[in-house]
Backbone as JSON, one array per atom type, in Angstrom:
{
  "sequence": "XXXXXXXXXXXXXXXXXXXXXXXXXXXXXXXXXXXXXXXXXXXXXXXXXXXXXXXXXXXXXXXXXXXXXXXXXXXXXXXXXXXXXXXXXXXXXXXXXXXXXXXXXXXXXXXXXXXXXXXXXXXXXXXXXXXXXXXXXXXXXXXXXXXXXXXXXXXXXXXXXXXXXXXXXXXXXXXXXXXXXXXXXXXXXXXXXXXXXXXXXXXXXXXXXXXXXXXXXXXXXXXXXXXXXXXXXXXXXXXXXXXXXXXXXXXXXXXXXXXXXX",
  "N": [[20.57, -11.22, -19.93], [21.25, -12.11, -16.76], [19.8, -12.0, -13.9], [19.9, -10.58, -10.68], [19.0, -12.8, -8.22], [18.33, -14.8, -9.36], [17.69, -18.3, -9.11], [17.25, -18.39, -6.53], [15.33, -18.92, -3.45], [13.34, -17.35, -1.94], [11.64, -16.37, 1.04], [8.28, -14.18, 2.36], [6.96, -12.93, 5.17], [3.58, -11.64, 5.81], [2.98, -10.72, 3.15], [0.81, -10.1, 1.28], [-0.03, -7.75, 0.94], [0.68, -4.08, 0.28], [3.86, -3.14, 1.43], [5.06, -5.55, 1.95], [4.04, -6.81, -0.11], [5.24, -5.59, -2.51], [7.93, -5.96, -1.99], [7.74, -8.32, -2.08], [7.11, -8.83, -4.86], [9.24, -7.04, -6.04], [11.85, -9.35, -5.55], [10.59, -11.06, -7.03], [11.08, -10.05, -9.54], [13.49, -9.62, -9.54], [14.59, -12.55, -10.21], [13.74, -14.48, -8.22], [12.29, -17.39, -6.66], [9.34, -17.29, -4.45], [7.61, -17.44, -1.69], [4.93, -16.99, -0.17], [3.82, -15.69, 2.43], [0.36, -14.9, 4.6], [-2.46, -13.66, 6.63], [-4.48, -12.59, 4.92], [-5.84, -14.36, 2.88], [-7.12, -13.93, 0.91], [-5.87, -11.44, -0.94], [-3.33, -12.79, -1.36], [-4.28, -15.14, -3.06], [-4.82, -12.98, -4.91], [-1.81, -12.33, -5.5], [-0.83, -14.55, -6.22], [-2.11, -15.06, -8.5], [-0.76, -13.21, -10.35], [1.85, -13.41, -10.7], [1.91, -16.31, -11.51], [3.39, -19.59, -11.18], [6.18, -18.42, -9.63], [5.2, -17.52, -7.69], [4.64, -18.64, -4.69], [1.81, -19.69, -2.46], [0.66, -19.6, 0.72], [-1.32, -19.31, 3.83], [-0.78, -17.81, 6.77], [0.01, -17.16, 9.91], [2.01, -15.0, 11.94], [2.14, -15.14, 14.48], [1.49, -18.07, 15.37], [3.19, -20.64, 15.78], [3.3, -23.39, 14.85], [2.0, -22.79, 12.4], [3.81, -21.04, 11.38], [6.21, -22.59, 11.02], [4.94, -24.23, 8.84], [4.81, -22.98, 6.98], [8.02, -22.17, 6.22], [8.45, -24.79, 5.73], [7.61, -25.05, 3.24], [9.87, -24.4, 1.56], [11.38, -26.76, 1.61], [11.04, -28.71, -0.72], [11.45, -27.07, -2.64], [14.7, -26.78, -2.9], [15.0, -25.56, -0.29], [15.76, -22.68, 1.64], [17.13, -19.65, 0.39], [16.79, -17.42, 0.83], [14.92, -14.7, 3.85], [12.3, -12.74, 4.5], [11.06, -10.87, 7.28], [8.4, -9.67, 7.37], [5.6, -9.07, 8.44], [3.51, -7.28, 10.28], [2.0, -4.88, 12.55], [0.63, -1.19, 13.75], [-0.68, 0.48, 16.59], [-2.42, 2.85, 18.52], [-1.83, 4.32, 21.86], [-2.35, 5.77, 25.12], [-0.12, 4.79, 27.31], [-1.04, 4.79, 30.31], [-3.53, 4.1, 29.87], [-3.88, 2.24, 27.74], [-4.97, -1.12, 26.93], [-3.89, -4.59, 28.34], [-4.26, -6.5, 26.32], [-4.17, -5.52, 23.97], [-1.39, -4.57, 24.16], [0.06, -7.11, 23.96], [-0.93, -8.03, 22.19], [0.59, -6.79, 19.64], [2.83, -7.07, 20.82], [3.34, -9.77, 20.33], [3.18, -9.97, 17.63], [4.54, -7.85, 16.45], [6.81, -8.43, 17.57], [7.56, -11.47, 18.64], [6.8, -12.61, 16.57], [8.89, -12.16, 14.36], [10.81, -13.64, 15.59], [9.7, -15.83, 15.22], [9.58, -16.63, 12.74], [12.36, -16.25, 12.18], [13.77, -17.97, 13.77], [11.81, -20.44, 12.4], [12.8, -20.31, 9.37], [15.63, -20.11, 9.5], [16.18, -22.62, 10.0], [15.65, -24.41, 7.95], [17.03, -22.97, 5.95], [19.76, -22.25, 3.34], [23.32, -22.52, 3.41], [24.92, -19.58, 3.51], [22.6, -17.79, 3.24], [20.28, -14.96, 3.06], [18.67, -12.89, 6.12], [16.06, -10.44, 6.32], [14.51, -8.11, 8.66], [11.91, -6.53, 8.71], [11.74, -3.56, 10.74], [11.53, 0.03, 11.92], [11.36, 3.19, 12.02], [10.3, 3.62, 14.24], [11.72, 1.81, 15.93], [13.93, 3.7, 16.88], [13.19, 6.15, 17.15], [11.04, 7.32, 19.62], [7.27, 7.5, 19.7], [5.06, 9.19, 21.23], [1.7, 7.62, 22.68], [2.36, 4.92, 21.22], [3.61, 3.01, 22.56], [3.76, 0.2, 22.86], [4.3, -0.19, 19.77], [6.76, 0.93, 19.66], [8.33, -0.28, 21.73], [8.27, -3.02, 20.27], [9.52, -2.9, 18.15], [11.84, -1.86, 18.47], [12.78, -3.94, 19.99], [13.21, -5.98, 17.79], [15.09, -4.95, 16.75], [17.12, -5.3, 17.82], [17.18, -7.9, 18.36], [17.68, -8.57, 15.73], [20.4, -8.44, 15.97], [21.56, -10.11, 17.74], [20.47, -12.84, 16.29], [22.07, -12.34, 13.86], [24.88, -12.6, 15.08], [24.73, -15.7, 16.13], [23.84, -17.11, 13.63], [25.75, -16.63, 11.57], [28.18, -18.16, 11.57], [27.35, -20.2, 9.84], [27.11, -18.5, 7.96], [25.28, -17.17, 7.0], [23.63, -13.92, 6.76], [21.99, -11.13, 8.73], [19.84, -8.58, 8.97], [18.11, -5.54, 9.49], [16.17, -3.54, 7.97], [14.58, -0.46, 8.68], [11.51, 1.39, 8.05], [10.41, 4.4, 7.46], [7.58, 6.78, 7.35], [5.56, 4.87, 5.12], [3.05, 5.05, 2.28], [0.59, 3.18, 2.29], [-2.18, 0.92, 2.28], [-2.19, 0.08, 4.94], [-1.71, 2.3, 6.53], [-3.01, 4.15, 5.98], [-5.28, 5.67, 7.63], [-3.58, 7.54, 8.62], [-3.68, 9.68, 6.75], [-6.34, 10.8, 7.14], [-6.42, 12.38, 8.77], [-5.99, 15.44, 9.91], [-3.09, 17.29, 8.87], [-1.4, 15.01, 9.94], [0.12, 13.81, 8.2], [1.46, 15.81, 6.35], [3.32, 16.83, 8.87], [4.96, 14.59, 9.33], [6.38, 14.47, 6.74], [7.7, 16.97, 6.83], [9.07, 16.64, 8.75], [10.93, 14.98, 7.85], [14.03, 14.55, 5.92], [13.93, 14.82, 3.73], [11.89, 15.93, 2.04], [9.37, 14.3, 1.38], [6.62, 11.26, 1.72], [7.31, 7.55, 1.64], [7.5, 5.47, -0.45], [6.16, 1.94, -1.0], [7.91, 0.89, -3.14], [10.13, 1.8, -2.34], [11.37, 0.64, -0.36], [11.62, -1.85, -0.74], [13.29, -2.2, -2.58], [15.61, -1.65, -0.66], [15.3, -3.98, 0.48], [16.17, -5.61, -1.64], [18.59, -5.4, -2.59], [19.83, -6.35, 0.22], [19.39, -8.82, 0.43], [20.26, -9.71, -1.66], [23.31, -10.59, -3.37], [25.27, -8.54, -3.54], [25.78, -7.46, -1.21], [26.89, -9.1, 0.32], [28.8, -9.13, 2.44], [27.62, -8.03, 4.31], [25.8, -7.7, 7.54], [24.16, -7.61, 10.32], [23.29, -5.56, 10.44], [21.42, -2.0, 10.73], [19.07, -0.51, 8.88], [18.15, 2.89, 8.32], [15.53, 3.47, 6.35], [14.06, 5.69, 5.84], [13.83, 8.6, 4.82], [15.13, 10.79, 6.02], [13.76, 11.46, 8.2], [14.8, 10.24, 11.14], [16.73, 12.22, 11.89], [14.56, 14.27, 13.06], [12.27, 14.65, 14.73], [9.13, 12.84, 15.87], [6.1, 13.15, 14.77], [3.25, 14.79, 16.62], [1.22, 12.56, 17.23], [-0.68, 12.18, 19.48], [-2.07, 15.01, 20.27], [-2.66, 15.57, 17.52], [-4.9, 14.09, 17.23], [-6.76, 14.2, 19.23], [-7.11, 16.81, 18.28], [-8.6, 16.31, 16.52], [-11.08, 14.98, 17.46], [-12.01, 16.95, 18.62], [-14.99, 18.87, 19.4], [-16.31, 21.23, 17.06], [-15.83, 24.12, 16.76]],
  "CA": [[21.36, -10.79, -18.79], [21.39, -13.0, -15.45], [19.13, -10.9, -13.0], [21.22, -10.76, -9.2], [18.29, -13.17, -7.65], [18.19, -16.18, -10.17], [17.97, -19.47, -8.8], [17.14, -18.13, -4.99], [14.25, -19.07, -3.28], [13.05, -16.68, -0.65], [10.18, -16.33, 2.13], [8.25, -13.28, 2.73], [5.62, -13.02, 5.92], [2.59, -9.84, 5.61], [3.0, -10.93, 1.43], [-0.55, -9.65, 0.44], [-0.18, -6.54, 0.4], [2.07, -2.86, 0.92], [5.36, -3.57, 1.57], [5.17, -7.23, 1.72], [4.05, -7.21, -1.84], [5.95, -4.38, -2.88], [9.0, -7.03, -1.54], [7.48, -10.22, -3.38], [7.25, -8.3, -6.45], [10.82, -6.88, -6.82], [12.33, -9.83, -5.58], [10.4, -11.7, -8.86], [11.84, -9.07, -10.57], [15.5, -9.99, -9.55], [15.2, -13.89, -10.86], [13.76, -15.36, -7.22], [10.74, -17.99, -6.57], [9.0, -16.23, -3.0], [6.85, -18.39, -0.66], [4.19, -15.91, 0.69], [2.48, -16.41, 3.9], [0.03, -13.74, 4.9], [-3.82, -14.13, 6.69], [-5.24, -11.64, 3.66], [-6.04, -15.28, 1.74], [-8.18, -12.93, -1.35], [-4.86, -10.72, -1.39], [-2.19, -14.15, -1.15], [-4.74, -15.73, -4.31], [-4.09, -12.04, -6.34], [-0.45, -12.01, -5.7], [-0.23, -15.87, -7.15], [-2.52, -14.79, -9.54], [-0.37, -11.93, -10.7], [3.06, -14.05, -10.93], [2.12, -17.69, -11.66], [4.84, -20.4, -11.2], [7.02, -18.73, -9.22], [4.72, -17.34, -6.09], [3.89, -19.82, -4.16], [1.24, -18.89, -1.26], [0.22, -20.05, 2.24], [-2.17, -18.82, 4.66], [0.35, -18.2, 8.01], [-0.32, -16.2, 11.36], [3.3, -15.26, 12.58], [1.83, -15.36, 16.11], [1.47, -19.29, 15.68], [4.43, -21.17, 15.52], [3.12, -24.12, 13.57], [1.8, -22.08, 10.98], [4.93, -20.49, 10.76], [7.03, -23.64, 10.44], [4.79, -24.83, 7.6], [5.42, -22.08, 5.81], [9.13, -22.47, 6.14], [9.06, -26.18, 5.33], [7.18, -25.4, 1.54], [10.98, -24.35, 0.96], [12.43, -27.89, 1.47], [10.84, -29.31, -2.16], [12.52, -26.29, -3.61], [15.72, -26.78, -2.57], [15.68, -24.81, 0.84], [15.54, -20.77, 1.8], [18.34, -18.44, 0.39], [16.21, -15.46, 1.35], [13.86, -15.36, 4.43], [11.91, -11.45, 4.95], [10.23, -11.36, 8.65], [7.51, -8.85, 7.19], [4.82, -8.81, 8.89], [3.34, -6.37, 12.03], [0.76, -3.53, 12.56], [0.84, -0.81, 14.9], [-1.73, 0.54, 17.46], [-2.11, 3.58, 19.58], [-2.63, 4.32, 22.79], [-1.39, 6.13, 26.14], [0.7, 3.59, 28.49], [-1.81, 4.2, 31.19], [-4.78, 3.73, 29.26], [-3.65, 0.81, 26.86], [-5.3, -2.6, 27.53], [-2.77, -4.92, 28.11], [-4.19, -7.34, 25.44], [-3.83, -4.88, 22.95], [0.33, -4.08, 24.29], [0.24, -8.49, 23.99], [-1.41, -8.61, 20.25], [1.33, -5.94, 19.39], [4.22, -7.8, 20.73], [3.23, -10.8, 19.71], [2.72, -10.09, 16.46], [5.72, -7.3, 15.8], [8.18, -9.24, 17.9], [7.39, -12.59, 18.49], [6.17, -12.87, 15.18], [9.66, -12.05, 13.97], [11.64, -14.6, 16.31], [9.01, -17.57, 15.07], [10.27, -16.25, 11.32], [13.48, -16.15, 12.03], [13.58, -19.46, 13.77], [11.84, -21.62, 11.36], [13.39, -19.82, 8.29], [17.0, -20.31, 9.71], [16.16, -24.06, 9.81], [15.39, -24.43, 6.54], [18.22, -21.9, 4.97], [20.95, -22.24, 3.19], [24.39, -21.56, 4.34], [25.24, -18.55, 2.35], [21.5, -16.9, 2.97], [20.1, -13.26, 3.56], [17.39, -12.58, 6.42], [15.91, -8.96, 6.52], [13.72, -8.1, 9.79], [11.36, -5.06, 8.91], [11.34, -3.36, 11.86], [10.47, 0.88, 11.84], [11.72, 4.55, 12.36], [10.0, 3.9, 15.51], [12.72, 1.43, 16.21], [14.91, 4.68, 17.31], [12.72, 7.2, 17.56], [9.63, 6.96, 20.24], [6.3, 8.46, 19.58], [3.77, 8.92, 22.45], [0.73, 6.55, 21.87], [2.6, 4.21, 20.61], [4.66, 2.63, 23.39], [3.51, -1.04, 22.27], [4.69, -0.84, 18.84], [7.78, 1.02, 19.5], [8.86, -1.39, 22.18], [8.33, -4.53, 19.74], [10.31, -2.68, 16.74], [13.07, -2.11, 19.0], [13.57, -5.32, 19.82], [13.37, -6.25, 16.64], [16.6, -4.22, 15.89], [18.53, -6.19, 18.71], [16.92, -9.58, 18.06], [18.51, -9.17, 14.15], [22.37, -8.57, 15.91], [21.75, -11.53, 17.92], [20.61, -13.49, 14.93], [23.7, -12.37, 13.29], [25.78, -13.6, 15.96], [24.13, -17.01, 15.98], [23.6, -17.64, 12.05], [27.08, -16.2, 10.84], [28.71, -19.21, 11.34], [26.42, -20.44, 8.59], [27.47, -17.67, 6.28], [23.77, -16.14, 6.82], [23.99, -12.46, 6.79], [20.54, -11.12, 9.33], [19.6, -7.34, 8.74], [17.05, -4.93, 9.98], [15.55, -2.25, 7.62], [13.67, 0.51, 9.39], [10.92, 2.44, 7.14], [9.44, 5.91, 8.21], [5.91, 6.77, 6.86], [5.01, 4.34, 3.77], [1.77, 4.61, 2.17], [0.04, 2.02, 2.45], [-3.42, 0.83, 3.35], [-2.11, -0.16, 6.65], [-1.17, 4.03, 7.03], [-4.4, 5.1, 5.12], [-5.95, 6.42, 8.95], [-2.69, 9.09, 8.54], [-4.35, 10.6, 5.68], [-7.54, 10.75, 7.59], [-5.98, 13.25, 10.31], [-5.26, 16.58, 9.23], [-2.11, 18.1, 9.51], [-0.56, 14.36, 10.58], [1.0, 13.63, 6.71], [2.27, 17.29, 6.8], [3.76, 17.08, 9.64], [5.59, 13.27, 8.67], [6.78, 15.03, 5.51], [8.18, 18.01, 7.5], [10.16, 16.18, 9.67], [11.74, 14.35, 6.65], [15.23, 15.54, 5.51], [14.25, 14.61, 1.79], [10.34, 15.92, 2.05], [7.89, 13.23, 0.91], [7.03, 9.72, 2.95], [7.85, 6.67, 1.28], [6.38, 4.2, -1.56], [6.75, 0.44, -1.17], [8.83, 0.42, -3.59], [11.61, 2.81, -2.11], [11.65, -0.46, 1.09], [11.32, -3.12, -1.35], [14.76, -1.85, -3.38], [16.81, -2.02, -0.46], [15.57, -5.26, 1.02], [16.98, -6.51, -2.64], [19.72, -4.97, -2.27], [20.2, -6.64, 1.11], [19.36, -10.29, -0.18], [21.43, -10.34, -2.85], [24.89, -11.2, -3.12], [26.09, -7.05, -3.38], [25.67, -7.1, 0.02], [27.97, -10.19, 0.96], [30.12, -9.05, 3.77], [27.09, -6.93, 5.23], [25.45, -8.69, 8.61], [23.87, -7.07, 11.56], [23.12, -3.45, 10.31], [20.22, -1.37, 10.28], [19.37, 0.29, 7.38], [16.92, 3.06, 8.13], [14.74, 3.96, 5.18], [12.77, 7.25, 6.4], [13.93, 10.14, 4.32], [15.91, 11.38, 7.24], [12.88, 11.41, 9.2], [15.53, 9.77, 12.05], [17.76, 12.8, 12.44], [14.32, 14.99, 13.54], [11.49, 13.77, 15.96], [7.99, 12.29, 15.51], [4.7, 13.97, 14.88], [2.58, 14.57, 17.78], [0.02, 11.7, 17.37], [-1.8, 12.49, 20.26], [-2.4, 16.03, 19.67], [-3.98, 15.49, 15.88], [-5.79, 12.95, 17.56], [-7.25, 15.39, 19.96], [-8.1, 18.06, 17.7], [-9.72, 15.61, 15.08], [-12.0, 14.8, 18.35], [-12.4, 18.16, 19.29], [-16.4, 19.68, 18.87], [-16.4, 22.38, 16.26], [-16.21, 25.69, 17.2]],
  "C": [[20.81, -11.43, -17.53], [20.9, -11.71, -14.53], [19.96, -11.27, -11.61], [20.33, -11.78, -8.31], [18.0, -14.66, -8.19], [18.8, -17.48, -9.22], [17.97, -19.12, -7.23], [16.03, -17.88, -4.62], [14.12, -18.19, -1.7], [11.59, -17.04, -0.06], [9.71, -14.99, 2.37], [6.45, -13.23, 3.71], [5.07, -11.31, 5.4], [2.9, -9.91, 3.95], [2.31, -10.33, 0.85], [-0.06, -8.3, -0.15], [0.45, -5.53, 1.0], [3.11, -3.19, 0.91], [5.8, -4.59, 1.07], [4.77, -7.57, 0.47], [4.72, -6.51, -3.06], [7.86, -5.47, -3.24], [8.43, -8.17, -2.39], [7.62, -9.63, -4.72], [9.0, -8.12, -6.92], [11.9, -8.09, -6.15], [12.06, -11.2, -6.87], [10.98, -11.09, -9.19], [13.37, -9.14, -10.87], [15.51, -11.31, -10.03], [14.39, -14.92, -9.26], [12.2, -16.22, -7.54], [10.7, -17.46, -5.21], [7.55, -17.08, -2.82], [6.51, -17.03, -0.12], [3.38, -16.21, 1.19], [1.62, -14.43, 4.02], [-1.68, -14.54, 5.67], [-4.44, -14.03, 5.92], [-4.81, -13.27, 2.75], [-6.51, -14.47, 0.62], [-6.51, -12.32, -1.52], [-3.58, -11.59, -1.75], [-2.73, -14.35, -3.31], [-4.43, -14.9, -5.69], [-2.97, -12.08, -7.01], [-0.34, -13.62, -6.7], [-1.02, -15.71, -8.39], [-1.5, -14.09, -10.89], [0.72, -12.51, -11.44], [2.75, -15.69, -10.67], [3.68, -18.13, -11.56], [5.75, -19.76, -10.21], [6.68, -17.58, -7.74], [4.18, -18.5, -5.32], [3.48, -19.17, -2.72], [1.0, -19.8, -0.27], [-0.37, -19.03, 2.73], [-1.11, -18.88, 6.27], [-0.1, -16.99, 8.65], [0.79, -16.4, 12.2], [3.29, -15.77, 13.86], [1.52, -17.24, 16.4], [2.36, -20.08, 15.12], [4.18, -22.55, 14.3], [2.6, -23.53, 12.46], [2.86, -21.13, 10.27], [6.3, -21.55, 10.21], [6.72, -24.44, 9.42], [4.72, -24.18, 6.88], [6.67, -21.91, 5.28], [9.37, -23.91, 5.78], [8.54, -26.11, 3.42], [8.42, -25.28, 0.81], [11.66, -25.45, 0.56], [12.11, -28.61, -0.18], [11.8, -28.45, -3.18], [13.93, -25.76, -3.89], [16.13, -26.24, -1.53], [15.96, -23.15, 0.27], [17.02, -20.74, 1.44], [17.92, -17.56, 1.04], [15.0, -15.59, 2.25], [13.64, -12.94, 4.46], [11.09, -11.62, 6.16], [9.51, -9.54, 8.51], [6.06, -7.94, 7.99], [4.42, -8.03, 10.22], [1.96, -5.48, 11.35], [0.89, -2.96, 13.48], [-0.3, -0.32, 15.56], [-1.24, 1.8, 17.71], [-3.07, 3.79, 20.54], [-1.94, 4.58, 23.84], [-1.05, 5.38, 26.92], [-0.23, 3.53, 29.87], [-3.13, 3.8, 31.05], [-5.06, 2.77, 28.4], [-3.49, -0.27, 27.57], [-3.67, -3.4, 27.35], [-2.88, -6.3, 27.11], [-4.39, -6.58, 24.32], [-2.11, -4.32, 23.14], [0.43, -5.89, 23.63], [0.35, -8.39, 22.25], [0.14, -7.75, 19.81], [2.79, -6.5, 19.24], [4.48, -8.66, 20.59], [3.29, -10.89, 18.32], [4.33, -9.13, 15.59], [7.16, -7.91, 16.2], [8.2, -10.75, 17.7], [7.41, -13.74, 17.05], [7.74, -13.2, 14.37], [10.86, -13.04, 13.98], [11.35, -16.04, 15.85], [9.59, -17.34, 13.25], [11.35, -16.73, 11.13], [14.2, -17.67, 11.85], [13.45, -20.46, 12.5], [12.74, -21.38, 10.28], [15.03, -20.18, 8.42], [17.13, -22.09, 9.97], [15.82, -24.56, 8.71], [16.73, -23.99, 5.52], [19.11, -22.12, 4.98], [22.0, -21.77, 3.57], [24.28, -20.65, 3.62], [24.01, -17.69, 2.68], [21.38, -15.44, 3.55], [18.66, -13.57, 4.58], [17.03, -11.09, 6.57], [14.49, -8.99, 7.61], [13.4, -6.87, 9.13], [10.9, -4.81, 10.5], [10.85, -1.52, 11.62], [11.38, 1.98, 12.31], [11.55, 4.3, 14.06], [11.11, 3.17, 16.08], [13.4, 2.38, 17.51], [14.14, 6.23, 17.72], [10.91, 6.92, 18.1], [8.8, 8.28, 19.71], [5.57, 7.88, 20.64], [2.57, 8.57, 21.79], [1.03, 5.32, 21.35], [3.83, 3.17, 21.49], [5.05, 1.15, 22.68], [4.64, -1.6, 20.99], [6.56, -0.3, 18.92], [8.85, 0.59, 20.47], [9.27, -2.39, 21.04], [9.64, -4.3, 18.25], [11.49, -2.14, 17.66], [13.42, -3.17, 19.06], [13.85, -5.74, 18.87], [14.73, -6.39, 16.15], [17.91, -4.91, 16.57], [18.63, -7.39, 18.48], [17.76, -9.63, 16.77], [19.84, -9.24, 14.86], [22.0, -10.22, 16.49], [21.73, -12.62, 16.94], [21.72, -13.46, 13.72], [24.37, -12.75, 13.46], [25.74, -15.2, 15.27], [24.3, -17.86, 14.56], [25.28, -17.45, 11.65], [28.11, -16.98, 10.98], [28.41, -20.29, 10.11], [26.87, -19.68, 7.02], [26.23, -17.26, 6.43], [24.37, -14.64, 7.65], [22.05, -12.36, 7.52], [20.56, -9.4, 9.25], [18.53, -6.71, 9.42], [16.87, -3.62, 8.61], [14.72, -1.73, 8.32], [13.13, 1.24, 8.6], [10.54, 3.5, 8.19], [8.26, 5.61, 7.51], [6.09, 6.21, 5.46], [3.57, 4.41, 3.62], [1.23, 3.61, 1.64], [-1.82, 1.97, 2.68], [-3.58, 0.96, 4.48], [-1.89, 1.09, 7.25], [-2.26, 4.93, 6.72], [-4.91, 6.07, 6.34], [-4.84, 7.82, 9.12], [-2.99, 10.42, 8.25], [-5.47, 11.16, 6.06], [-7.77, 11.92, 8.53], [-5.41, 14.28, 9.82], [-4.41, 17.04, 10.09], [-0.7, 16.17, 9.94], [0.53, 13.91, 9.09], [2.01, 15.03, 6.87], [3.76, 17.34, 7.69], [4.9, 15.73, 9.89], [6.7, 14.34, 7.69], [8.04, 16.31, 6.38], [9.53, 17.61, 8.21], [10.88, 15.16, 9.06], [13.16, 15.16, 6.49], [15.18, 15.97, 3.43], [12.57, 15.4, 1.4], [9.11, 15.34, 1.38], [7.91, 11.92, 1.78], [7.15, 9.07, 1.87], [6.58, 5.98, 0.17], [6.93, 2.7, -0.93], [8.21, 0.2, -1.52], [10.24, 0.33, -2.79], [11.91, 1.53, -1.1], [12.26, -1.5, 0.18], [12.93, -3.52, -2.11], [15.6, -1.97, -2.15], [16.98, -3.06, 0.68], [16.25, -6.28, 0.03], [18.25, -6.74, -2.61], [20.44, -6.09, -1.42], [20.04, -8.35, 0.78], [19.71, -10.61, -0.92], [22.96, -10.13, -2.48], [25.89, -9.69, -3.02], [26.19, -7.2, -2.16], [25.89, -7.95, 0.76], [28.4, -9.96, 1.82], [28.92, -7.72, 4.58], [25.91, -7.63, 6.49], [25.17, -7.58, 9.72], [23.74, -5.26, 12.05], [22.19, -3.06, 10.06], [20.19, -0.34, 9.47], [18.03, 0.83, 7.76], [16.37, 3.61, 6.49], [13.58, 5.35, 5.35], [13.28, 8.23, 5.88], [15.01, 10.97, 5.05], [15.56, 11.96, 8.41], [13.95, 11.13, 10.63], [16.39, 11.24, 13.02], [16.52, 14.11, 12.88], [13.36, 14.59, 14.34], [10.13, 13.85, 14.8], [6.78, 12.63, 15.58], [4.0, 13.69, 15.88], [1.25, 14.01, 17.71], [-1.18, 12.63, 18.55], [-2.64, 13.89, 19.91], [-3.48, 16.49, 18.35], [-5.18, 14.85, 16.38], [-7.51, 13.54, 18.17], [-7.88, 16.67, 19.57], [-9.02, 17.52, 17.18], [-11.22, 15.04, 16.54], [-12.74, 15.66, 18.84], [-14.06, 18.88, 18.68], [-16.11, 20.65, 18.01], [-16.56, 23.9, 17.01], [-16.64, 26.67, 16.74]]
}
């Protein structure tokens, strides 16, 4: 049986590991070859370890444009991108009058910028006909205090994909945004660390549990395969229904977990 991904070569930045490998994996799984950039070289060497022949890795730092355009050119030997993912980010916190402003920079360099130098090269490379998916974030739409930085850069995010829709869809490229809520991850592990802040994630769910990889990974497939032909410039959140209630009070946990013993 012909898997929905056969014979389509995608890109996925942040590859190593969580999401981004969560995403390289089930898009092997559909029939694709997947070009994975990430800095995590030991975690890049596992993943090609893992799936010989049809991972192919690079070392790429979204925040530098030539390292992002030679990650997008390893496509041209293989016939050129069907599928590009603009994976990669990390978030920070920190109160707006107390956050350095080269920690707001790294942030939006890295969750936005990062995304635009993706998009870019990847849409020069890609076939007409292709899928791009922007991970961008709950925070997207819903602000949390502490976190101005990241939930600036994952907004934009969500506007930069319509524009990219605009732009490409003359092409026949379809540009997307998924938005996750709480995935666990490594990159979320400090959640777990904070009592009461999982809880209180979970709570404000409509479905009550946070997220696996996987649950992202299934409907960036979704979104890069051909089911999802006539679909262009829509955000798809993925949070449980986290969206329709507000966002745990970071600061607060933050604050107790600091607090002397009593």
């Amino acid at each position: 049986m012909a898997q929905r991904l056969d014979g389509k070569v995608a890109l996925v930045t942040g590859a190593a590991a969580g999401i981004g490998r969560a995403i390289t994996e089930r898009l092997v799984a559909d029939g694709a070859v997947v070009i994975a950039g990430d800095i995590d070289v030991d975690g890049l060497a596992a993943l090609a370890a893992a799936h010989p022949d049809v991972v192919h890795t690079a070392h790429c730092d979204v925040t530098d444009e030539a390292s992002v355009a030679a990650l997008a050119d390893l496509a041209t030997p293989l016939g050129g991108l069907d599928i590009a993912i603009a994976n990669a980010g990390k978030g920070t916190f920190g109160l707006i009058v107390d956050h350095p402003l080269e920690a707001w920079q790294e942030i939006i360099d890295l969750c936005l910028t990062g995304v635009f130098l993706t998009v870019k090269h990847a849409g020069r490379v890609m076939n007409d006909g292709g899928s791009i998916i922007n991970i961008a974030s709950l925070n997207a739409i819903q602000p949390a205090a502490g976190m101005a930085a990241y939930c600036t850069a994952k907004a934009g995010v969500a506007m930069f994909t319509k524009v990219a829709a605009i732009e490409l869809g003359a092409r026949g490229i379809r540009v997307n945004t998924v938005a996750p809520g709480l995935v666990e991850t490594n990159a979320t592990a400090a959640f777990w660390m904070v009592p009461g802040v999982v809880e209180e994630f979970v709570d404000n769910t409509t479905l009550g549990r946070f997220a696996k990889p996987d649950d992202i990974a299934s409907t960036v497939a979704f979104l890069a395969s051909d089911d999802a032909g006539f679909v262009s410039a829509g955000f798809f959140s993925v949070d449980g229904g986290a969206s329709t209630k507000r966002y745990p009070d970071l600061p607060g946990a933050f604050a107790r977990l600091a607090a002397p013993p009593t």
